[in-house]
C-alpha positions as CSV (number, residue, x, y, z in Angstrom):
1,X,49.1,119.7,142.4
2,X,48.5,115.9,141.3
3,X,47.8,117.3,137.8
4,X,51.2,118.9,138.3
5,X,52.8,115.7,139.5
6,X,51.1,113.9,136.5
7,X,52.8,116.3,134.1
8,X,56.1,116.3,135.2
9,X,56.3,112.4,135.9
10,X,54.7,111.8,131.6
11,X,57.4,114.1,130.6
12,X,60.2,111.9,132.7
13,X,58.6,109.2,130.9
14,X,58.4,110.4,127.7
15,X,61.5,111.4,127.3
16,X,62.9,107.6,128.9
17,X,60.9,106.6,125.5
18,X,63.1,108.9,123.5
19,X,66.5,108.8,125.3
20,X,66.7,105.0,126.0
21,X,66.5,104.5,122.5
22,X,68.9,106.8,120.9
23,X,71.2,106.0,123.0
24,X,71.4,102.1,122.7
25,X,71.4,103.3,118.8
26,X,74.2,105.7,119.3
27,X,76.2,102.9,120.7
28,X,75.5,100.4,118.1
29,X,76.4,102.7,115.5
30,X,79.7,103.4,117.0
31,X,80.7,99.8,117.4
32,X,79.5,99.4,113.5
33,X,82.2,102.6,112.8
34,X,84.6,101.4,115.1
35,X,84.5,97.9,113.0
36,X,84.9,99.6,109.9
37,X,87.6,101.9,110.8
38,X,89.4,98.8,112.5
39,X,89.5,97.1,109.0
40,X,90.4,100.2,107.0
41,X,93.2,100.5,109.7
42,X,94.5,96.6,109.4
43,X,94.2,97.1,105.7
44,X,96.6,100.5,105.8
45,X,99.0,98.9,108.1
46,X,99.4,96.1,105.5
47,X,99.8,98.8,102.3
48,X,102.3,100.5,104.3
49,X,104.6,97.1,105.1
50,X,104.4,96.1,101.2
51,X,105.6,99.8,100.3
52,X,108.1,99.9,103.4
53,X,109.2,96.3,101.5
54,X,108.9,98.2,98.0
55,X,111.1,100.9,98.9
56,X,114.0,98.7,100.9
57,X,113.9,97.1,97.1
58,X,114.5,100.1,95.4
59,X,117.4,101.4,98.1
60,X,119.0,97.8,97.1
61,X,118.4,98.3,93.7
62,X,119.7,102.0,94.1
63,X,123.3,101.2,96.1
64,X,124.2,98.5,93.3
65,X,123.3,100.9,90.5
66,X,125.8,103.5,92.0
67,X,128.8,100.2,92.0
68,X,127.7,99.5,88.2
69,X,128.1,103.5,88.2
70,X,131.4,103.9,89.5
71,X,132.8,100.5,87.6
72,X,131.9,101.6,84.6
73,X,133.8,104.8,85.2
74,X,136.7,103.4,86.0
75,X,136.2,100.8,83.2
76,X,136.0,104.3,80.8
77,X,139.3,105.5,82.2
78,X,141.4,102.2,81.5
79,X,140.0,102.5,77.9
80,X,141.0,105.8,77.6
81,X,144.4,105.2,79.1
82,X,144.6,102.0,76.7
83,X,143.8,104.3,73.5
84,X,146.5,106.7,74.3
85,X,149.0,104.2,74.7
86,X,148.0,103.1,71.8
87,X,148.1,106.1,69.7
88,X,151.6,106.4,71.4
89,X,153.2,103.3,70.0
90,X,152.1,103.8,66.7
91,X,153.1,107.2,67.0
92,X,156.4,106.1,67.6
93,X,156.2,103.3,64.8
């Protein structure tokens, strides 16, 4: 029975020897990945706010485009208006 006892207690031992270990590595190496995924996570956030400032740019840029648009529509339609006055009054000439 003692040699029993003696078994059982080098086996508890043993694997102490192996499980202490791995586990204070396990938990090192996560706080290493959870640094590294911190970082790649501050360095997203700041990508996204210099595209989110990229794009409220472009909607600006977009909205005066459409005024130039329209402008030089209506800026067509006098000219055209103008010519055919024109051609009128020498029409009548």
């Amino acid at each position: 029975m003692d040699q029993a006892l003696a078994g059982i207690i080098t086996a508890l031992v043993s694997g102490l020897c192996v499980a202490i270990p791995t586990i204070v590595a396990t938990i090192t190496s996560n706080k290493a990945h959870d640094k590294v995924i911190d970082e790649r996570m501050k360095f997203m956030s700041e990508q996204i706010k210099e595209l989110s400032t990229k794009v409220e740019k472009h909607n600006e840029f977009n909205d005066r485009l459409i005024i130039v648009e329209q402008s030089v529509k209506s800026a067509h339609k006098r000219l055209d208006d103008f010519t055919k006055e024109a051609v009128k009054n020498e029409s009548v000439k």
